[in-house]
LUMBA-550732 format. One line per 3 residues: number of its first residue (from 0); their letters; for each residue x, y, z of C-alpha. Coordinates in steps of 0.5 Angstrom, whole numbers. Each point is the difference from the previous one (the first is absolute). Last residue first. Example, Ala and Ser with C-alpha at 12.3 -4.5 7.8 and 13.67 -1.06 7.14 Angstrom:
! residues 2
1 = sa = 27 -2 14 ~ -2 -7 2
END
This chain:
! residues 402
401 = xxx = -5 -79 66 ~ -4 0 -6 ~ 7 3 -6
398 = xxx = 0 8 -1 ~ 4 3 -5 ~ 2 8 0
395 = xxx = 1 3 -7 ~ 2 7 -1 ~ 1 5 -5
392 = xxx = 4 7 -1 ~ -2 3 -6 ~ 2 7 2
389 = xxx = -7 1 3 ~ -2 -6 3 ~ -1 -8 0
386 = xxx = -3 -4 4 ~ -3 -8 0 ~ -2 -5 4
383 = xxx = 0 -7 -1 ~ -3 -7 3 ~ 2 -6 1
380 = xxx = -3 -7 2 ~ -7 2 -2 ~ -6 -1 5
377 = xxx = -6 4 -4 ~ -7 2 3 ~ -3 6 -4
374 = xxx = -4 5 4 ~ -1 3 -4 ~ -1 2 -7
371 = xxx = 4 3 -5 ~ 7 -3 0 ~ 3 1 -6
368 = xxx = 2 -5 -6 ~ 5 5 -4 ~ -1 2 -6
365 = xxx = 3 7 0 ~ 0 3 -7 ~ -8 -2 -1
362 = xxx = -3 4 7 ~ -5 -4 2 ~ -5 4 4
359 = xxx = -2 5 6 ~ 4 -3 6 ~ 0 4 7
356 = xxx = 3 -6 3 ~ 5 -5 -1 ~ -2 -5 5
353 = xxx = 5 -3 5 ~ 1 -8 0 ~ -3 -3 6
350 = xxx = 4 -7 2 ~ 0 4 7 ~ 8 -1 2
347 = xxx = 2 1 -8 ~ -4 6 0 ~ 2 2 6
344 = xxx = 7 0 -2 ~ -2 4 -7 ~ -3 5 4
341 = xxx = 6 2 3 ~ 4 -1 -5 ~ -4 6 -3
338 = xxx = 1 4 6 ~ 7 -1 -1 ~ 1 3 -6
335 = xxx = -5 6 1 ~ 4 3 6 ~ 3 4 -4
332 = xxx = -4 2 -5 ~ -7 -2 4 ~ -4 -1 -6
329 = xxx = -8 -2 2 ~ -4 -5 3 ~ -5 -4 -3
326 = xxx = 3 2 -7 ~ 7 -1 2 ~ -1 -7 2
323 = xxx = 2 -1 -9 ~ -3 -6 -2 ~ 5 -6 -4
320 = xxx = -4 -8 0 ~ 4 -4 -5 ~ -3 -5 -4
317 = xxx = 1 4 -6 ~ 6 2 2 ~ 2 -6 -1
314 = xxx = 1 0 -7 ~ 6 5 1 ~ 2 1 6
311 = xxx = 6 4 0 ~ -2 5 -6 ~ -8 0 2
308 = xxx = 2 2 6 ~ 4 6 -3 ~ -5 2 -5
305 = xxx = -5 1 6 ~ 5 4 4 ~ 1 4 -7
302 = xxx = -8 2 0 ~ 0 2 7 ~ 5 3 -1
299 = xxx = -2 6 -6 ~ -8 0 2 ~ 2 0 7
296 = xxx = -4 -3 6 ~ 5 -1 4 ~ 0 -7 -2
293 = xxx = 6 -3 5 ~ -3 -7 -1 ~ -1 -5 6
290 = xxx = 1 -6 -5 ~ -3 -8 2 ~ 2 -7 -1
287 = xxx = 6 1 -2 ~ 2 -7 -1 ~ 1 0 -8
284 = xxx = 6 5 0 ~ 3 -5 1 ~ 4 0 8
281 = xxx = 8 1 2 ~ -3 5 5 ~ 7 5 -2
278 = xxx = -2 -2 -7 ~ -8 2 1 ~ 3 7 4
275 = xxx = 4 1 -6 ~ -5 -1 -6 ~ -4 4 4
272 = xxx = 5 7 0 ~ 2 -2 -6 ~ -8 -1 -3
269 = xxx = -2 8 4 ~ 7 3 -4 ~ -2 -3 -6
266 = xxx = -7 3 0 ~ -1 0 -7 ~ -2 8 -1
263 = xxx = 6 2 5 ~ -4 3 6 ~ -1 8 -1
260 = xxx = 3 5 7 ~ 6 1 -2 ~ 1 -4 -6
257 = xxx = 3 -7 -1 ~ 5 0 4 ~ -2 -7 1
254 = xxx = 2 -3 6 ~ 0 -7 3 ~ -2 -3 7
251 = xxx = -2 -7 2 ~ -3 -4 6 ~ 1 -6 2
248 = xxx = -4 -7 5 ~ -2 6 6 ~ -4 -6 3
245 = xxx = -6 2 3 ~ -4 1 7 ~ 5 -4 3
242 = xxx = -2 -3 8 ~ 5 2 5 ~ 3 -6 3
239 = xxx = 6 4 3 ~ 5 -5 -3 ~ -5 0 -5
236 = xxx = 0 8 -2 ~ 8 0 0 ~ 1 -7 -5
233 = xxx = -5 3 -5 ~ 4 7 0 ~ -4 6 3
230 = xxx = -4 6 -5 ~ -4 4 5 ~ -5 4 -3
227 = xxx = -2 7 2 ~ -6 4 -4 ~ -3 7 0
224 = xxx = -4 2 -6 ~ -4 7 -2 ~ -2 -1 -7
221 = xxx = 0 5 -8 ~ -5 -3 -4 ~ 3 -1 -9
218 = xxx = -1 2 -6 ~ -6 0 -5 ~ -2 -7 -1
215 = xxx = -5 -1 -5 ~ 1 -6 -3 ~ 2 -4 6
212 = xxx = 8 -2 2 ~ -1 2 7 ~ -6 5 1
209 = xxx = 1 5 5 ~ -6 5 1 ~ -1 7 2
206 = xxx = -2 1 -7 ~ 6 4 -2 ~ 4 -5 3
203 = xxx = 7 4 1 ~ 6 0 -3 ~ -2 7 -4
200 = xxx = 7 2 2 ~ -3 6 4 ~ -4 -5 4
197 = xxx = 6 -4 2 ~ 3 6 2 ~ -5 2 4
194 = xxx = -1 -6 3 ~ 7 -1 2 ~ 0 7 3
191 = xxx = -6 -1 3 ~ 0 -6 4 ~ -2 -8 0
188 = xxx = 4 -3 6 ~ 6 -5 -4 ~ 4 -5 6
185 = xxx = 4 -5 -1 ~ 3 -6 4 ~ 5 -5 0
182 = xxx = 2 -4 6 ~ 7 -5 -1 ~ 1 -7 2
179 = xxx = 5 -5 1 ~ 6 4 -3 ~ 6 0 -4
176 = xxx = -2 -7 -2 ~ 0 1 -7 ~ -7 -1 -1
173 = xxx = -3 5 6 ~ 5 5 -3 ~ -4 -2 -7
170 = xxx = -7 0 2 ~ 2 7 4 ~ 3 4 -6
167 = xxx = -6 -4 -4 ~ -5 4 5 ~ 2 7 0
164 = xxx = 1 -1 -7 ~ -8 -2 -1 ~ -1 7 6
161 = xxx = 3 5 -4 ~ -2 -4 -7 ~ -5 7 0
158 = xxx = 5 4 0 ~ 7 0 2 ~ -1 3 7
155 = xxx = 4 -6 4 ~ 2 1 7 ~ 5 -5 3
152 = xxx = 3 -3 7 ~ -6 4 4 ~ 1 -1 8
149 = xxx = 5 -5 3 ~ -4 -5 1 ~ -2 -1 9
146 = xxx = -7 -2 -2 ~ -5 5 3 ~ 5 6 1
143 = xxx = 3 -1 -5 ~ -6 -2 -5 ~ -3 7 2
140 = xxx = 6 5 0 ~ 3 -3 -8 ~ -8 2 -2
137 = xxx = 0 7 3 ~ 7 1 -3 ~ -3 -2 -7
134 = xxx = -6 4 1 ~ 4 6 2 ~ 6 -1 -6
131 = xxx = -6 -1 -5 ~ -4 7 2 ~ 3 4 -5
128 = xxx = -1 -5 -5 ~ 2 -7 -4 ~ -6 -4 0
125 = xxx = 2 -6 5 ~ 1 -7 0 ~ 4 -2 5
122 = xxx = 5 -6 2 ~ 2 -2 8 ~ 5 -5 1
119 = xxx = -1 -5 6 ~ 6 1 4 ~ -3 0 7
116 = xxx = -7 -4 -2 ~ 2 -6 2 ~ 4 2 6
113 = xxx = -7 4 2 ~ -4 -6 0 ~ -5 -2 -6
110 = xxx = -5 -3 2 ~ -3 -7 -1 ~ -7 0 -2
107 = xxx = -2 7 0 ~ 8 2 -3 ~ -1 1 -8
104 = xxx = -7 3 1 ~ 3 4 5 ~ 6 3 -3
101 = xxx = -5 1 -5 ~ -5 4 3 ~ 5 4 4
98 = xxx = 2 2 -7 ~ -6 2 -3 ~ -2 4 7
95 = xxx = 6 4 -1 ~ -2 1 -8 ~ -6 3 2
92 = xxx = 3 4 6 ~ 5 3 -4 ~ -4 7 -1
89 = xxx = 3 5 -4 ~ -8 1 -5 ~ -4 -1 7
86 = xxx = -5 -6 -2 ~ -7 1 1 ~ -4 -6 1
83 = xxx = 1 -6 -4 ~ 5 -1 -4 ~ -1 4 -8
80 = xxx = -1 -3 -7 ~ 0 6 -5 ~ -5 5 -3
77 = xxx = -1 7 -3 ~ 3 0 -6 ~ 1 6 -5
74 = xxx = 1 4 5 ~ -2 6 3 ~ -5 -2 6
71 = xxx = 6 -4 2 ~ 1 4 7 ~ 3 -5 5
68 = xxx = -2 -5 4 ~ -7 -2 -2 ~ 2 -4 -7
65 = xxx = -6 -3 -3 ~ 1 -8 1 ~ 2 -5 -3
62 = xxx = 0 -7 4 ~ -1 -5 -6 ~ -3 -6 2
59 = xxx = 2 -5 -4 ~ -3 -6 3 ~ 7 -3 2
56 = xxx = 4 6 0 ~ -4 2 6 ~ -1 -6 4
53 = xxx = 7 -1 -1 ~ 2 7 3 ~ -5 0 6
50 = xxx = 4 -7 1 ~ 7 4 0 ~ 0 4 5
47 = xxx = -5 7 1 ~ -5 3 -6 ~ -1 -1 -7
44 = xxx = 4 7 -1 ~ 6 -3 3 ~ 3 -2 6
41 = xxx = 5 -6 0 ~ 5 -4 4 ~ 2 -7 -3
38 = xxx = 4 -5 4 ~ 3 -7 -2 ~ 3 2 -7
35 = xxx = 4 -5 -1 ~ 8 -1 -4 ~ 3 -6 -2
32 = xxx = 6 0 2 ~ 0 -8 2 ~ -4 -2 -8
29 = xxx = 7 3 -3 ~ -3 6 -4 ~ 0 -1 -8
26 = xxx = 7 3 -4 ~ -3 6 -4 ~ -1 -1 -7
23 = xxx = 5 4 -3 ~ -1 7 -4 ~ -5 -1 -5
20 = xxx = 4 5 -6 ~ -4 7 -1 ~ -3 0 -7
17 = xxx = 4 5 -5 ~ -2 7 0 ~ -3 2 -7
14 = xxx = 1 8 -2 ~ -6 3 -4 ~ 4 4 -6
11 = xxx = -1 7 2 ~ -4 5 -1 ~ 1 7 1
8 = xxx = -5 4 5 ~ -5 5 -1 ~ 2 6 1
5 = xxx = 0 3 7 ~ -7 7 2 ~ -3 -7 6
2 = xxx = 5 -5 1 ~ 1 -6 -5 ~ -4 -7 2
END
């Protein structure tokens, strides 16, 4: 597009950029090292804990609402998936809670005492603002004086795979041995800078409705998120007979760089990232059995994710059930990711497959078999979720039934 009072530009010839080589297919986690998930700490718009979540997701009930905490009257859009009750824009408090509900999911049956919890890494998933050194020092403040950790080890503000990122370092350090556990948390509250922006860009659902991989979609909802999960080494958690929500059987991360803000047409970077995780796993594509899309809602990315699916799957992508948990309960940027982990594991543990909702039709470029109705009961051995951002950052997380 040329700038208003330019020339037209010269044309030149259209340069063909040769096909990113497939890096090496990751070495499979040895059965000691694998890492489980045994806690999951969330609030969200669908109310406190993990159930509530599930219940949620399972029936496709969206939890958007008319945004009252701030002055929308301007915007384009005026919706967004919000907690409960008012929320002060700097509290900590909902991502305190979350944390403390992890750790104690993780520890109700066995407890987990102040020398386990010692040298236990904090990760944290955040949008980078004024604000973050604050949330971060309240955080570090909370898990020491609880469990004795030495306070926030990393803080990730890479977007919207802040949190997925988050999860594959503490995976891998699980893994390797380097540490028997690891809590990873993140947290997005819905406020009028960020709204603004997003506004502005026209990222928003004009109709107040997110819609993934639907006809009609026109962008995405913005949702306030708190989530903490403990990631814990499988020899670890049975020592302390913890029961494991889900096994962390890969993940995967791959980068385009194919624009700022547009995904690759041909979701490359999307089917690395899944690629990757699959190998890490050792598994065919045929035995996922369910996929947690990122589907923002996005004409652009929502179209490049379902060509990607359809890239690694192939014909199984026919018999492969892709919603989107976004649709119920909004974008948390940041905390996006491990919201969506989130629903994914009370998916595996309910047998209860997220909806897509806010569907209006088929769209003939995505060609995807959706969850449209709900409840859909499912058992699958694994199940993948998927994020990418801005920049062309993707992620894949891949999740076995504990």
């Amino acid at each position: 597009m040329t700038a208003t009072g330019t020339s037209a530009p010269t044309h030149r010839p259209a340069t063909h950029r040769p096909a990113a080589p497939r890096p090496a297919a990751p070495r499979p986690v040895a059965p000691a090292a694998r890492p489980v998930i045994t806690g999951v700490g969330v609030l969200s718009a669908a109310g406190r804990g993990l159930a509530a979540l599930t219940e949620a997701a399972a029936h496709g009930k969206a939890a958007f609402t008319e945004v009252a905490r701030f002055d929308v009257s301007g915007r384009r859009t005026t919706q967004a998936a919000l907690l409960p009750g008012t929320v002060p824009l700097a509290s900590t408090f909902p991502l305190a809670r979350a944390v403390l509900e992890a750790i104690g999911q993780a520890g109700r049956q066995a407890g987990l005492t102040a020398a386990e919890g010692a040298g236990m890494p904090v990760l944290l998933a955040l949008h980078s603002d004024e604000r973050t050194r604050a949330t971060a020092d309240a955080v570090a403040a909370g898990v020491r004086a609880h469990w004795g950790a030495p306070g926030v080890t990393r803080v990730y503000t890479g977007a919207c795979v802040a949190a997925a990122t988050a999860v594959a370092d503490a995976a891998a350090l699980v893994a390797a041995g380097r540490h028997e556990r690891v809590l990873v948390a993140a947290g997005h509250l819905v406020e009028p800078g960020v709204f603004a922006v997003f506004d502005a860009g026209r990222a928003l659902a004009r109709d107040g409705e997110l819609r993934p991989f639907s006809t009609g979609r026109t962008g995405t909802l913005l949702g306030d998120a708190a989530v903490a999960v403990l990631v814990e080494s499988a020899p670890a958690a049975e020592r302390r007979s913890a029961p494991a929500l889900a096994r962390l059987a890969g993940w995967g991360r791959a980068g385009d760089a194919h624009h700022v803000c547009r995904p690759e047409p041909d979701g490359a970077g999307v089917a690395r990232a899944i690629e990757a995780a699959l190998g890490r796993a050792g598994i065919a594509p045929e035995q996922v059995g369910y996929v947690n899309a990122n589907g923002t809602g996005s004409d652009l990315a929502d179209r490049a994710e379902a060509t990607a699916l359809r890239t690694v799957f192939g014909p199984h992508t026919e018999q492969l059930p892709v919603s989107s948990s976004k649709s119920v309960h909004g974008h948390a940027l940041e905390a996006s990711a491990l919201l969506e982990l989130a629903v994914t594991v009370g998916a595996l543990e309910s047998g209860l497959t997220p909806v897509n909702a806010g569907w209006l039709g088929p769209d003939p470029d995505v060609r995807l078999d959706l969850v449209l109705d709900g409840p859909h009961t499912a058992r699958p051995d694994y199940a993948l979720t998927l994020n990418s951002a801005f920049g062309g950052a993707n992620t894949a997380l891949l999740l076995a039934a504990a």
